[in-house]
N, C-alpha and C positions, 0 to 999 in steps of 0.2 A: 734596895736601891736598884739592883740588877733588873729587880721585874718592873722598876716603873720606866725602867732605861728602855727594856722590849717594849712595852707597853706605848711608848711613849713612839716606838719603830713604827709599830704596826698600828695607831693612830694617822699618824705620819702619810702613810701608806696609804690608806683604806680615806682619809681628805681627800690627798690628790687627785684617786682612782676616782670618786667623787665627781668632783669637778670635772675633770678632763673630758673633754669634748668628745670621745670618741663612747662613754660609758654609756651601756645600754637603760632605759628605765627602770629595767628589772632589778639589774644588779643594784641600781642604785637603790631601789627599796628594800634590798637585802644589806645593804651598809645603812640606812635609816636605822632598822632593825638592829642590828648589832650596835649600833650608836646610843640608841636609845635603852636598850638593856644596861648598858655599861652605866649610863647617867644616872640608871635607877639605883644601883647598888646603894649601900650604905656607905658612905667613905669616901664614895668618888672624886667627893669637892676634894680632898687632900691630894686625891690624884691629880685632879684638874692646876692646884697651884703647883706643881711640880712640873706638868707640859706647860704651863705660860712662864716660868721661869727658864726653861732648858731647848724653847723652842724658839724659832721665828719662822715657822709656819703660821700665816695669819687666818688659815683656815681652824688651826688647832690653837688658836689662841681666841678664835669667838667662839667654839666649842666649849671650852675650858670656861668660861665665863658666860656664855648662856649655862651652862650645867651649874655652875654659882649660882646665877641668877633665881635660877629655880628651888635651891634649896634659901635663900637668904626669903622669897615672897610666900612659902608655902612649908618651912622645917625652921625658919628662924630660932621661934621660943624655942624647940625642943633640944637643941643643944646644950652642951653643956658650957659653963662659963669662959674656962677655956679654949674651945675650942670657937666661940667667937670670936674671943682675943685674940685667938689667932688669925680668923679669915679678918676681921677685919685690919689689924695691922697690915698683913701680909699685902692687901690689896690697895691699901693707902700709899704704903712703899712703895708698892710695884709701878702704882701712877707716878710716884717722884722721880723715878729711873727712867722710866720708859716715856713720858710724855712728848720728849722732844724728839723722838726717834718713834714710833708709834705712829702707824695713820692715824688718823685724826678719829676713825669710827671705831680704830677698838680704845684711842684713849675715851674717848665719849661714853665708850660703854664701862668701863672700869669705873670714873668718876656717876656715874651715874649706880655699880652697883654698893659704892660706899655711902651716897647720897641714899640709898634705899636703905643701909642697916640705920643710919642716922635715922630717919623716917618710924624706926622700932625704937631705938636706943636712946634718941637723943632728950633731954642733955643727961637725965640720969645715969648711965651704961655709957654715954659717951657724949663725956662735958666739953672737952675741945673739939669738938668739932666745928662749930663754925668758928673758932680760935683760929684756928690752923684756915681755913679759907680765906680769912684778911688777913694771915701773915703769907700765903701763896698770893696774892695778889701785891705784895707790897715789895716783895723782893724783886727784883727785876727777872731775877734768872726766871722765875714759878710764875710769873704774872700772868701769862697765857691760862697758864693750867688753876689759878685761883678763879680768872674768872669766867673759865667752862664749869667751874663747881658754881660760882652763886648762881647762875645762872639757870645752872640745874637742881639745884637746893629750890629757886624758887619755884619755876616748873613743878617739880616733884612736891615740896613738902604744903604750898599751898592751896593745891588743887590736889590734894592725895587721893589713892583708890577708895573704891568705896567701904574697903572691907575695914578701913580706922572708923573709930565712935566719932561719933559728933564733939565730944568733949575732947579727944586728941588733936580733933584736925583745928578747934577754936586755940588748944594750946598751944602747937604747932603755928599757927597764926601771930599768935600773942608774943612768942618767941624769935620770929625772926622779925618781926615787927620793931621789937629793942631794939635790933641790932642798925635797922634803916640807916638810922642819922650818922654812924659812923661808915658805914657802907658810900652812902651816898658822898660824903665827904672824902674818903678815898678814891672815890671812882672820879670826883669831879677834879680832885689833886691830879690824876691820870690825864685826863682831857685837856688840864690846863700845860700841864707838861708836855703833850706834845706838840701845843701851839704854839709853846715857848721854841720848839726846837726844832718850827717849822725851818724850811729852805729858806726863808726870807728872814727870817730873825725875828718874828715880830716880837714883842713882848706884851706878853697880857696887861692889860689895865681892868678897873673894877667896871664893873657894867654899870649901865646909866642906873638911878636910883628909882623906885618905883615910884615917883613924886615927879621923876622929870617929865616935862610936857607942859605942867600945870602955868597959872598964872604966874606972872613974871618969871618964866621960862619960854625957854624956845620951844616951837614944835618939835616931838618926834620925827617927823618924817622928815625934817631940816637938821638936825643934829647933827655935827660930826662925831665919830663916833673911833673906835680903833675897825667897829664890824664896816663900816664904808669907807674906810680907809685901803680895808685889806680888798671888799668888794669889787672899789675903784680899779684898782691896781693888782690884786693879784692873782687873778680868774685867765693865767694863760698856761698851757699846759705843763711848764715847770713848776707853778705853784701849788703841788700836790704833794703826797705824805709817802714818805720812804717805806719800802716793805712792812717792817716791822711795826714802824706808828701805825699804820694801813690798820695790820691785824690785831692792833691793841685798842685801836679805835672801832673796829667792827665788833671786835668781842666786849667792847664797854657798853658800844650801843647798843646790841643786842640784850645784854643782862637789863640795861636799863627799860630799854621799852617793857620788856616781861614784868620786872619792877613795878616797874609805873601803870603797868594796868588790874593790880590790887590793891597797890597802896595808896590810902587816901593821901586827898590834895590837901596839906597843908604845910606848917612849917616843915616839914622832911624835906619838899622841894626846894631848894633854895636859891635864890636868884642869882647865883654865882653860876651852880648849875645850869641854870636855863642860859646863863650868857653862855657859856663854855659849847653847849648846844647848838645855840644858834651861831656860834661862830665856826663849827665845825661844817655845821649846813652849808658855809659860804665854801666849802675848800675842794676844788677841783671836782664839780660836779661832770665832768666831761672826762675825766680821767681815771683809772681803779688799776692798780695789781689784780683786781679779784674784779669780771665782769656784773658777778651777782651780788658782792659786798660792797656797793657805793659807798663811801665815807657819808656824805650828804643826804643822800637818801635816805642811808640810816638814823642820820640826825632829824629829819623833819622826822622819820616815823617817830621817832620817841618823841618828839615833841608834841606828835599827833594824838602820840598817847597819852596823853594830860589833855589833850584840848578834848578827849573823846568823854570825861569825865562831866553830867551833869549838871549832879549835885554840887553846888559849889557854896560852900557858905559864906555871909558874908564879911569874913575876916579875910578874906581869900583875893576881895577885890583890889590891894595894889598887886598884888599876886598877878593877875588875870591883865593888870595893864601895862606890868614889867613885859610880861609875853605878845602882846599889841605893839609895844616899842619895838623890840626888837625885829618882830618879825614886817612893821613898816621898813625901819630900815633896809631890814634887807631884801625888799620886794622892790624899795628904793634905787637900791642898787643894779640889780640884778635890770631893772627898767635901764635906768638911764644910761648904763654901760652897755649898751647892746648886747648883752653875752648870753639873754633868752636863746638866740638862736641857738648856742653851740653848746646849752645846757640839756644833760642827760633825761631823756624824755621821763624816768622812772623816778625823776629827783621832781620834776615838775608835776606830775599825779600828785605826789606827798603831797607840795606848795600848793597844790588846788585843791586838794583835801582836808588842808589845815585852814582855808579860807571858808570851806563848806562847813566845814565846825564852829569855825570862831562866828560866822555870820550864823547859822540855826541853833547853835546852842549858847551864845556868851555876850554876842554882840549887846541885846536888849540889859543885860547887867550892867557894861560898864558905859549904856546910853543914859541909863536912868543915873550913873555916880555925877557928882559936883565935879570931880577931880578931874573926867574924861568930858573931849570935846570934838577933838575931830574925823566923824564920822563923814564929815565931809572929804578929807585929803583920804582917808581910807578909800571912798569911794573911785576920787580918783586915781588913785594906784591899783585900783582892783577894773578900773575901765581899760587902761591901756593895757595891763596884764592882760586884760581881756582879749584885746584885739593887737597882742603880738606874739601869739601863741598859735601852735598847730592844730588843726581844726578837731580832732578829740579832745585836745584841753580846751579849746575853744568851746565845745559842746558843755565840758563839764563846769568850764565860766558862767555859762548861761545859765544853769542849775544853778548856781551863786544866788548869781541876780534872782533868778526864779524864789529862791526861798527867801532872800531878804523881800522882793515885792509882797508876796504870800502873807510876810509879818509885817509889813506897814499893814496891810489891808486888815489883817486878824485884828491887829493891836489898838485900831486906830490912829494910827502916827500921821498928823496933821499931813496930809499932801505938800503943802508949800516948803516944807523943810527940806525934802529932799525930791521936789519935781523937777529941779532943772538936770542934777544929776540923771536924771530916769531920762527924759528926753535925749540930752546928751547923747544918753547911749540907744535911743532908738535911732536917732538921727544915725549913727554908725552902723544897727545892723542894717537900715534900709538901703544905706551904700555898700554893704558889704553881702545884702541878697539880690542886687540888681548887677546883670553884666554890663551894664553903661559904667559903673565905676568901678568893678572885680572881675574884670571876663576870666581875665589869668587863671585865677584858680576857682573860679565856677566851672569854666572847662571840664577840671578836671576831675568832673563828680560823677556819677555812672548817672544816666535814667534811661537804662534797659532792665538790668540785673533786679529779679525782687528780692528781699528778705522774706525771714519768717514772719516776719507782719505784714506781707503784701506793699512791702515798699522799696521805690529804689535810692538808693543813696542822696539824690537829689533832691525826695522828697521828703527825706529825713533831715536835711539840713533847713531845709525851708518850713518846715512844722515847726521845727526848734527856735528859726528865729522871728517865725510868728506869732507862738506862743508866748516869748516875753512882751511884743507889741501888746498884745492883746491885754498882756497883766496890767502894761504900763498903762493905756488907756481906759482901766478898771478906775486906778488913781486921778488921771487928766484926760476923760474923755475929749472935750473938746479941741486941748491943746493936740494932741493925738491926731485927732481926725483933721486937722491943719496941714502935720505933717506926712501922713500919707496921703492925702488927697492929693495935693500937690505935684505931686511926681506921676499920681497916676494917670489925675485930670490931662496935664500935657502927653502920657504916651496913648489914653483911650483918645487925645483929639488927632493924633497922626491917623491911628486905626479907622476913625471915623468919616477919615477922609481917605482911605486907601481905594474907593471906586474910581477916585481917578486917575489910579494907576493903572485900571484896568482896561483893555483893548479887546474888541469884539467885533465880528465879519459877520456880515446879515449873509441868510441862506447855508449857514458852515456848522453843524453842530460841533457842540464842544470847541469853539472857538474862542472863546473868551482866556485873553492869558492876560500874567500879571508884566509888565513892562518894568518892572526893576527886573534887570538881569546882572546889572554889575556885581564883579564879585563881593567889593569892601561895599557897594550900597544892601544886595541883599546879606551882606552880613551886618548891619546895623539894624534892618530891619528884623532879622532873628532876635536878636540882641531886644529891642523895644516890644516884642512880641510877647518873648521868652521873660522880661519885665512887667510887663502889662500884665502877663498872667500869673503872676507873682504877688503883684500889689492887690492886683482883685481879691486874690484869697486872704490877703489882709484886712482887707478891706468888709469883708463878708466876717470878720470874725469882730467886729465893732458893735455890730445891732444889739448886743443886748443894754451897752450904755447911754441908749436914743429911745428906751422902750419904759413902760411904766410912770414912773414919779416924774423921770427927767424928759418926757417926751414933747411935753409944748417948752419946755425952755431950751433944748435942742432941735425943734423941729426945723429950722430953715436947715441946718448940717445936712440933716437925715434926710428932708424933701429934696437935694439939692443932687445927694448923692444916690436915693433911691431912682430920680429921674434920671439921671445919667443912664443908671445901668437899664431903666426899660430902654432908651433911646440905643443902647448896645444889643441888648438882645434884639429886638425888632430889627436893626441895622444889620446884625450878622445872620440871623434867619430869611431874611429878604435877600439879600446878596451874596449869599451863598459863597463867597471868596474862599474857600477850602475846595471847591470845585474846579478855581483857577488853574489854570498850566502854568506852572512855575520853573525858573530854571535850578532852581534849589527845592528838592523834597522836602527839607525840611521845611519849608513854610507853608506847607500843607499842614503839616502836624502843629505849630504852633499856632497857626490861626484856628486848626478845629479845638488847639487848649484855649487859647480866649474865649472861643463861644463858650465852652463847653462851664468855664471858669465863672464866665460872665452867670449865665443860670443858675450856678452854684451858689452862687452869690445872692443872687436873686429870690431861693429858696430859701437861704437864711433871713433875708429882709422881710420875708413873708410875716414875721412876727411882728414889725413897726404896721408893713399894710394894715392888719389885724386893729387892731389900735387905730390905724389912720380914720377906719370906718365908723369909729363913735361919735368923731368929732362932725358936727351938722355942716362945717363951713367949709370941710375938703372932700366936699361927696364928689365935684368934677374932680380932683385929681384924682381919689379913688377910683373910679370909673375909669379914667384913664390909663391907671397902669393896670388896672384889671385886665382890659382891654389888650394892651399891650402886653403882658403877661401869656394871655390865650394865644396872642396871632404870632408871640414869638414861637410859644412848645410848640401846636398843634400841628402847624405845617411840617415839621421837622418829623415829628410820629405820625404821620395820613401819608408823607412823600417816601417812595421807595427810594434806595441806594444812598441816603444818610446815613454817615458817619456812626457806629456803633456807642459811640460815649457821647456823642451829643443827644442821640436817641434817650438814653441814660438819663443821662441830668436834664431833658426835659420831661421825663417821665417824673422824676421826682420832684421836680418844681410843680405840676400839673396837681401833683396828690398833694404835697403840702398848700398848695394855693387851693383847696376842695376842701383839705381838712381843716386846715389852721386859718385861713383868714374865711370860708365861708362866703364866697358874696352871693348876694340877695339875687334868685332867679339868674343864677349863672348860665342854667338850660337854654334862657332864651337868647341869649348868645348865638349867632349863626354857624361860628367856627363845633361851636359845643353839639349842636343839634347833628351838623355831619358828624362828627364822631361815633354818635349812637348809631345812625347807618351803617357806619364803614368798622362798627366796633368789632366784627367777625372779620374782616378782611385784613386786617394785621399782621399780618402771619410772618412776616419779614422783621417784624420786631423779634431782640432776643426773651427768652421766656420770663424772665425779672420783669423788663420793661412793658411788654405786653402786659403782664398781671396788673402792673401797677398803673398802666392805663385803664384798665377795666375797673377799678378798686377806683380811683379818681371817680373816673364816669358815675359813678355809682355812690361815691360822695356828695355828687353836686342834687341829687336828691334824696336822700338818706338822712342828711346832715345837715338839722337848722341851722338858718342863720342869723346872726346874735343880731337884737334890736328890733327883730322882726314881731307884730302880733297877731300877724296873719300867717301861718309857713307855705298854707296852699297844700295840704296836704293831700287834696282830691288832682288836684292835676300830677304832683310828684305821684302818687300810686298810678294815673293812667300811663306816666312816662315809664318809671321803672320798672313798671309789669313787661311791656313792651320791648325795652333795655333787656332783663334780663332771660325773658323767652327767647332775644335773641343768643344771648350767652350759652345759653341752655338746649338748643334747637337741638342737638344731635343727641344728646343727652335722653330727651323726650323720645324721640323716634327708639331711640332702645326699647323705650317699656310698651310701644306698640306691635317691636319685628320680637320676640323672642329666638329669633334664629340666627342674629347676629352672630359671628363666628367671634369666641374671647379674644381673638388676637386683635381683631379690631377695635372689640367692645371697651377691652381694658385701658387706652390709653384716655378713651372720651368719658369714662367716668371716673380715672383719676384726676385729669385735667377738670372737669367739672364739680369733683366733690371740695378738689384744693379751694379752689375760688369762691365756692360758699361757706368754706369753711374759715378762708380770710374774710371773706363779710361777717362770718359771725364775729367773727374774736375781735372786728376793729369796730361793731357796735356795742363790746360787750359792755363797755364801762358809757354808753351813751343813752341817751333817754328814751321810756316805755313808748314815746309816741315811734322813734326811730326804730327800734326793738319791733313793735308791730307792724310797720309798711313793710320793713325785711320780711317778716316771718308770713304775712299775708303774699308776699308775691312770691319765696322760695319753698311755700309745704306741701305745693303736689311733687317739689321734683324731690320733697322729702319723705312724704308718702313714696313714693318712686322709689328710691335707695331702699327702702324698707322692705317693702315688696319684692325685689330683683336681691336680697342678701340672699336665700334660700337656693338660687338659682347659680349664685359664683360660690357657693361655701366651699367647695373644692378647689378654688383657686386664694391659694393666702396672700398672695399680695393685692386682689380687690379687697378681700377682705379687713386686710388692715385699712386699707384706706378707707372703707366705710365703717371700719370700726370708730377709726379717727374722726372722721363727720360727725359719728354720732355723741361720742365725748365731746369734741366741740361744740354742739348744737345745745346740747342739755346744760351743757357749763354755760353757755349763753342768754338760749332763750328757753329755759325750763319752763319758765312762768308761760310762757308763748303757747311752748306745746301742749300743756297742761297735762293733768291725768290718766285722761283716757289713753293717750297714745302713747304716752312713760311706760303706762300696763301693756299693753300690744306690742307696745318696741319689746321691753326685758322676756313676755313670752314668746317672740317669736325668736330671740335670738337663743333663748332655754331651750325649744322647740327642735332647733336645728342643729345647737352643740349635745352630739348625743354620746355616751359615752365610745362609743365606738369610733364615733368621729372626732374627740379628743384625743384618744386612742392614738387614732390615724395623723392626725394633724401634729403632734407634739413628735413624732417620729418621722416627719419631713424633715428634708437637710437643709443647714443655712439658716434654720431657727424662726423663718417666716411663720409657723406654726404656734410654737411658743409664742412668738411676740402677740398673734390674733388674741390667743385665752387670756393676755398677760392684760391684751386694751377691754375683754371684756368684762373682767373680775373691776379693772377700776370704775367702766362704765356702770357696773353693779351697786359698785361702792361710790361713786356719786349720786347716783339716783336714789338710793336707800338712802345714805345722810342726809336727803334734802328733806328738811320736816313736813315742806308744805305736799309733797308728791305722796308724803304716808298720808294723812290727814284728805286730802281728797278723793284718797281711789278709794273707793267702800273697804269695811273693815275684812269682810269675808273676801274679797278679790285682791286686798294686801295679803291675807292669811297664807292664799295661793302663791302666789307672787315672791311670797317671802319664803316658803318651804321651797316651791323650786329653786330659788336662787342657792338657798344652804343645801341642797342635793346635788347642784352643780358644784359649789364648792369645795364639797365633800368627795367628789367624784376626784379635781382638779388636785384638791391635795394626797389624794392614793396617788396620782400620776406623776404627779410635781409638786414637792412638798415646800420645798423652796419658795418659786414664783406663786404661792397662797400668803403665805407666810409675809412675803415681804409685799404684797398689795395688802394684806390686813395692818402691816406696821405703818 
């Protein structure tokens, strides 16, 4: 006894030194050391109960029990009989004494290592054990400490390490699985008990019956009930739970969720239980002893936990609509008491997470039951929930709705049954994303700051609630298109008429200003601007339900609203009203987002134009918004000191009005023909927008157009030869000066080779007649790049980029190039990778080198897997072709075995 006395000193000791703030890292890996020796011995653990008995050092009391821990996971079996009977008695005890007096993580750790010999033992070696857990849970004094043990029984013995058989952890299963029904049963005796002896007195009553609702019953969400009784009345911050029910209530709910997310849904659950639940969900969600342990919170999560459950079979179904009652009611409640606002935001995630489950996984079950009916009053409790909530549950509302629209549309579900609901609530987000009736708290959203998605808060709230329009008008296009039009039609006719607010002096440049100066006048004009450009992009996300099957029976919609917006572009491109002097900046910036919104829009609509063109009897309106399409972008990209994002989005309107509607001899367009002139003079464009003016341009002959059985393909080759000599002119002068200095050389044939290399790849997928006009008017400046490789090999980043050309050319137009020049290209670039110059190149810094070999090996290996490029080049000049290529390979993998390796896989 003497030496466990010292022993137990200079433990003591050598903890504290430990810890203490002043101890160097050294010494402390010399008390590791000595710590760790002593834990190894044989016997230790007898040591160790002897320091948790005689100490209240709680450093030598996690000591003492992790050194248990280790012999009970890893020396278990080899003990002798007795001497398990001893540790574990000893430790069972020692939890009974010390539980209440114990921090909390060394009782957690004691109950967790008699839960681990259990784990070996049980029930063989040790039959009461979970005996003894539902008699600690039923005593009042033990009740905390029985149910830190289910709790961790179930943690532990259900999900055990991996090192039990599979036949242990199925019996381990099988065993506490028995025990459920009386588990549950006392746990819900607990719950009911402390409702009984709430502050208010209430007294329990039996929860509704799963039958109620039904015919010749009253609605659920109209029921009185005792849960909207207490709902009504006792949500003020006295009616919450004394310490002690607190912590017997957090540790019930606790055990229970972990419970509930193995053990299957069936009779085990009982609907005593699930009331007990949900009545606890109702009890001072604004209040806690314990900031992290909400009473309520706790309860939806475990409620959560059943709702997260599948498989539900179908015995299960009054099951599933006991849990729909209750949880109406109390969504009921919690509405019509105003007490949303002053409810715990952490308790409201749960409540919107238990709606995101029951509408994607359960709802379609008790829709299809006889028994259930109102999906309607659901709806309406889940709309005002919707829109009295703070704007992240607000956000995760709309996910609701989002996945219930998703499943009418999957399912089928007749539109009429629940379309007014669906409007309803678009009619609210369109008043809830416009500042004519939310300025308050639109205010208050950032659109400077971006995210990791490139967006700013502003713009994140308005994707989200355009996103449900868009679903909802999936279901009721037309009704849809009613209600946004509407709002927009009246703020695009203020805008349309905003020149005559405008004031101009002859002889004065830059004299033109906007005459709303007031402060409340231009702050309503922000306001309808800042709407306007709102509705548009809702507006713009419609066209796909005016397109195809449904297009002549929605065409006056679509005609009504595609002319609008050309009558807006042309209006904002002509008048230029962002160029106004304003006495507010900001309506500079919202008038360039209307334009800019309006095109955007306009772009999307490109797919009904498309379509418009088939039809024989709307060829003048075709032509007319063609028309007006051109004269709104062009001027905007020809004119210097336009606005950067208008630039933008008529760049892209420009290409998809080229690519996607095609119209017939676009070239001969006036606006179009300047373009080709002034297509070198751009240079004030940013480099997106310029490409994709030139990619346009180069659409409008490249790219038949549908209907057509003439395409003109002799005049498109005389234009685009021309077109693209222009594109290319500096390009060309290269392979005449060879004296060009690289610093020059290199920007004008990356810029040149990108741009042919976008033509190739955006006729890749388009027709041999398109494929050949390209390829006839781009192969001397492809010839050209071939010739001038030998001459930049020493520079790796030309390199890459005409390595890049060439991979995309052959990916493209293989068939184009044919044969001969496949053979000429692979030896002249064998020719100039020599070993020495792989050598050299793979030993550059920055890895420009590596990457060149990396694009040639693939360019190898596309051209080699193309059957027809083997079968044309003669047998004896593939023979060559193909031994060079395996002696470059050969070479590449001595240098870099790697980068061979993974182009062969």
């Amino acid at each position: 006894m003497a030496s466990d006395v010292e022993s137990l000193a200079v433990l003591e000791a050598l903890m504290n030194e430990f810890f203490a703030p002043g101890t160097s890292n050294e010494r402390k890996r010399e008390i590791e050391g000595v710590l760790h020796n002593f834990s190894s011995q044989g016997g230790a653990w007898k040591h160790c109960l002897y320091f948790m008995s005689h100490s209240t050092n709680q450093y030598v009391c996690m000591y003492s029990l992790t050194t248990i821990e280790t012999l009970i996971t890893k020396q278990w079996l080899g003990l002798m009989w007795e001497e398990r009977a001893q540790l574990k008695a000893t430790l069972y005890q020692f939890s009974l004494e010390h539980h209440q007096s114990a921090p909390n993580f060394i009782r957690n750790k004691l109950v967790k290592l008699v839960v681990d010999i259990a784990r070996l033992d049980w029930p063989h070696f040790y039959p009461d054990f979970f005996y003894n857990i539902l008699q600690l849970i039923q005593a009042p004094d033990t009740t905390v400490l029985g149910l830190v043990f289910l709790q961790t029984a179930s943690e532990e013995l259900v999900c055990p390490w991996e090192d039990l058989s599979v036949s242990r952890k199925e019996e381990l299963r099988r065993l506490l699985l028995a025990h459920i029904p009386q588990v549950f049963s006392i746990l819900t005796g607990l719950l009911e008990n402390v409702l009984q002896n709430q502050k208010h007195g209430v007294t329990a009553t039996p929860p509704p019956s799963p039958t109620h609702g039904q015919p010749n019953s009253v609605s659920p969400v109209h029921t009185g009930s005792l849960l909207s009784s207490m709902l009504g009345s006792g949500r003020s911050t006295s009616g919450g739970l004394d310490s002690n029910s607190e912590t017997i209530c957090c540790l019930t709910l606790n055990a229970l969720t972990h419970l509930f997310s193995w053990v299957p849904l069936s009779s085990y659950i009982t609907s005593n239980l699930v009331a007990a639940l949900f009545r606890l969900a109702s009890v001072s969600q604004g209040v806690s002893q314990n900031e992290n342990q909400n009473v309520g919170t706790l309860a939806m999560g475990a409620i959560n936990e059943i709702m997260y459950k599948n498989c539900v079979p179908a015995s299960c179904e009054d099951f599933l609509l006991n849990i729909f009652q209750h949880a109406m009611q109390l969504m009921q409640s919690l509405i019509h008491s105003g007490a949303l606002e002053h409810v715990d935001g952490s308790f409201l995630e749960k409540l919107t997470e238990f709606l995101r489950l029951f509408v994607a996984l359960h709802l379609h079950r008790l829709e299809e039951s006889q028994k259930f009916s109102p999906v309607q009053e659901f709806l309406s409790l889940l709309f005002k929930y919707t829109f009295h909530t703070a704007r992240e549950q607000f956000y995760r509302c709309l996910e609701v709705w989002s996945i219930f629209l998703d499943r009418m549309h999957n399912r089928g579900t007749p539109k009429e049954r629940y379309q007014d609901a669906c409007l309803l609530l678009v009619q609210e987000i369109l008043m809830k994303m416009q500042f004519k009736h939310n300025r308050a708290e639109l205010d208050e959203l950032d659109d400077e700051l971006l995210d990791d998605d490139e967006q700013t808060e502003w713009q994140h709230y308005l994707r989200r609630c355009i996103e449900i329009i868009a679903k909802v008008a999936e279901l009721a296009p037309v009704e849809m298109y009613e209600l946004v039009h509407d709002p927009w039609k009246e703020a695009s006719t203020v805008y349309l008429h905003l020149e005559r607010a405008v004031e101009s002096h002859e002889n004065i440049d830059n004299s033109r200003r906007l005459t709303v100066t007031d402060a409340d006048e231009c702050l309503r004009l922000h306001c309808l601007l800042r709407d306007l450009s709102s509705l548009t992009q809702a507006v713009g996300r419609m066209y796909p339900y005016f397109i195809g099957q449904a297009f002549s029976s929605r065409f006056p919609h679509a005609q009504q609203l595609v002319s609008r917006l050309s009558v807006m572009a042309t209006y904002g491109t002509q008048q230029r009203l962002y160029h106004l002097q304003v006495s507010n900046p900001v309506l500079t910036t919202d008038l360039i987002e209307v334009h800019a919104q309006v095109l955007a829009t306009l772009k999307a609509w490109c797919h009904w134009l498309a379509q418009l063109y088939t039809e024989v009897t709307t060829k003048p309106l075709y032509d007319h918004l063609v028309s007006d399409i051109v004269n709104s972008t062009v001027p905007l990209l020809t004119r210097r000191g336009e606005p950067s994002k208008l630039c933008h989005s008529a760049a892209h309107l420009l290409i998809t009005l080229t690519g996607t509607v095609r119209p017939p001899q676009i070239w001969a367009l006036q606006p179009v023909r300047d373009m080709y002139n002034m297509v070198t003079t751009l240079t004030h464009l940013l480099p997106e927008a310029q490409c994709l003016v030139q990619l346009a341009l180069c659409n409008t002959l490249l790219l038949p157009s549908p209907g057509m059985t003439d395409q003109l393909w002799d005049v498109r080759h005389k234009l685009l030869a021309n077109l693209t000599d222009s594109l290319t002119a500096d390009f060309q002068r290269l392979g005449h000066s060879a004296q060009t200095p690289e610093q020059q050389a290199r920007p004008i044939i990356t810029s040149t080779l990108r741009l042919l290399g976008d033509l190739v790849k955006h006729m890749q997928s388009e027709s041999s007649h398109s494929k050949k006009l390209l390829y006839s008017v781009i192969q001397g400046s492809i010839h050209q790049t071939l010739s001038m490789f030998p001459q930049y090999v020493q520079s790796p980043d030309v390199c890459e980029v005409i390595l890049d050309f060439f991979l995309t050319a052959f990916a493209g137009l293989q068939q184009q190039l044919g044969a001969t020049f496949t053979e000429q290209t692979v030896q002249t670039f064998l020719g100039v990778f020599t070993r020495e110059h792989l050598a050299e190149s793979l030993g550059q810094e920055g890895g420009a080198g590596t990457r060149v070999v990396e694009k040639f090996l693939q360019l190898l290996q596309l051209v080699m897997a193309e059957p027809s490029s083997r079968h044309a080049i003669p047998r004896c000049k593939t023979g060559i072709v193909w031994r060079s290529s395996c002696h470059f390979v050969a070479q590449v993998a001595i240098l870099l075995p790697n980068i061979c390796i993974a182009c062969i896989i």
